[in-house]
Each structure stands twice: as C-alpha cells, then as structure tokens.
C-alpha positions as CSV (number, residue, x, y, z in Angstrom):
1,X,-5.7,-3.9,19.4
2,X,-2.3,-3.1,17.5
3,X,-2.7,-3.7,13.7
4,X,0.4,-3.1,11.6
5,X,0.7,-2.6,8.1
6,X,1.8,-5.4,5.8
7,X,1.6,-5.0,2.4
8,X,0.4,-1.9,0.0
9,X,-0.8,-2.5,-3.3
10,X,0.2,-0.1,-6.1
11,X,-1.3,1.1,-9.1
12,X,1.2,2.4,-11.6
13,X,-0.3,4.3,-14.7
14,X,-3.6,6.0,-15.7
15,X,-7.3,6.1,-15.2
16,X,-7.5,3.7,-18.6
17,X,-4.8,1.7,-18.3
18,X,-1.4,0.5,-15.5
19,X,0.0,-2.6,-14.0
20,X,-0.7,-3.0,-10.5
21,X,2.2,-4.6,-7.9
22,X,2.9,-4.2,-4.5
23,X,4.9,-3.8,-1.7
24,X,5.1,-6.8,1.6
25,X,6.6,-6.4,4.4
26,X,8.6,-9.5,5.8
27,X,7.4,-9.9,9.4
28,X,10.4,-11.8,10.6
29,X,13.0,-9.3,9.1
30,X,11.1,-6.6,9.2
31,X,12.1,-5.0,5.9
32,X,10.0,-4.2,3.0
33,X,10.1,-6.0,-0.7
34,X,8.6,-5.0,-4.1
35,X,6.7,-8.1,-6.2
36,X,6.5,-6.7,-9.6
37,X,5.7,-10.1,-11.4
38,X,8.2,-11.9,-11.5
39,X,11.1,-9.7,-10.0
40,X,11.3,-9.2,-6.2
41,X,13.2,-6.9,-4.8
42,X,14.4,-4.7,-1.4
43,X,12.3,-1.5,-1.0
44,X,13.8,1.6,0.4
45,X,11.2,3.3,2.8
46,X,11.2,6.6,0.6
47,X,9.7,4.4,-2.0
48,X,7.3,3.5,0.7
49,X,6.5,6.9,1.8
50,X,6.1,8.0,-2.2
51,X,3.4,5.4,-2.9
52,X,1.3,7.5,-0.7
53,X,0.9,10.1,-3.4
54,X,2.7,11.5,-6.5
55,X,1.5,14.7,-7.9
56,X,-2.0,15.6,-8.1
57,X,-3.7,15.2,-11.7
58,X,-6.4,17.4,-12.7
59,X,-9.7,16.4,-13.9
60,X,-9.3,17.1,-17.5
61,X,-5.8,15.1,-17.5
62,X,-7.5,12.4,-15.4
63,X,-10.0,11.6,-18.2
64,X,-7.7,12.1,-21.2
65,X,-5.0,9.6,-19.9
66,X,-2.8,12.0,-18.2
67,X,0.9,11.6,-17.1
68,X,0.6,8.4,-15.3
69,X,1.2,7.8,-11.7
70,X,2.0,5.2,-9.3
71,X,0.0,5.3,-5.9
72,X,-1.4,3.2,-3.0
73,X,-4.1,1.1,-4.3
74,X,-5.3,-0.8,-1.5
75,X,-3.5,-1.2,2.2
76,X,-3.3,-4.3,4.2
77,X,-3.0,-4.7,8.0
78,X,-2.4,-7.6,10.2
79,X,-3.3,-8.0,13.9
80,X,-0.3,-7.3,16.2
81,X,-1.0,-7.2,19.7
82,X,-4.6,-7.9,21.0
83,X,-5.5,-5.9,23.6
84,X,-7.5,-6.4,26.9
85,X,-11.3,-6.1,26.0
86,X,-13.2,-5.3,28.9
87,X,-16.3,-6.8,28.5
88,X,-19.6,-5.1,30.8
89,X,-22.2,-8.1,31.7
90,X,-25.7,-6.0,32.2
91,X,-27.3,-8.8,34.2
C-alpha cells in the first residue's frame, strides 16, 4: 500500500496558549495551501519542511510560556496505490 501525505496540522504558539491551522495538499494540482481561518494561501515547501520542527525549547521555557513555536500537530495520509495482498488460505 502507498499512502501519501495530505494535510499537516499546525500548532503555532506555547504550551498554554496558540492558534492551530494547517497545511492541504490539493490532489489534483498537487501543490500545497495554508487555511489560516479565513485566509488561504499557496505554501512554499520550505514552509512545509519547517513545520517539522523549529528550535528545541527547554523544559523550564516549556512550562513558563516560552518563545512560541509553530510545529506539526497531527499528519494526515490518504491511500494512494493499493497494493497486491497475497492472501495464504491454511485449509
């Protein structure tokens, strides 16, 4: 099976506080677009790439608000290609 990656949802701020949005890929065009309420626009893949992590906090910034930072929240995948599935019958 070939799954593909679809849409990435971001958390932008702190451990106490942000605004979530995220970024969908168009299947048909194949380029990537940012939904951040009500503005939607093209996403450069270096954007892409950066949601993946931004600089490391440490624990004692984590817990007293820190600098905030915008990171992958939650990934999404769609089924691409099925593959062949060989199934063994024990009988």
């Amino acid at each position: 099976m070939i799954y593909e990656l679809y849409t990435v949802l971001i958390h932008k701020g702190t451990a106490t506080s942000g605004h979530y949005f995220a970024f969908i890929k168009d299947v048909e065009d194949n380029k990537w677009y940012k939904f951040n309420d009500s503005q939607v626009t093209t996403l450069d893949l270096v954007d892409l790439v950066k949601a993946f992590g931004s600089k490391p906090q440490t624990r004692k910034t984590w817990f007293s608000g820190g600098e905030p930072s915008e990171n992958a929240y939650m990934l999404m995948y769609r089924l691409k290609q099925e593959g062949n599935i060989n199934v063994i019958n024990d009988e």
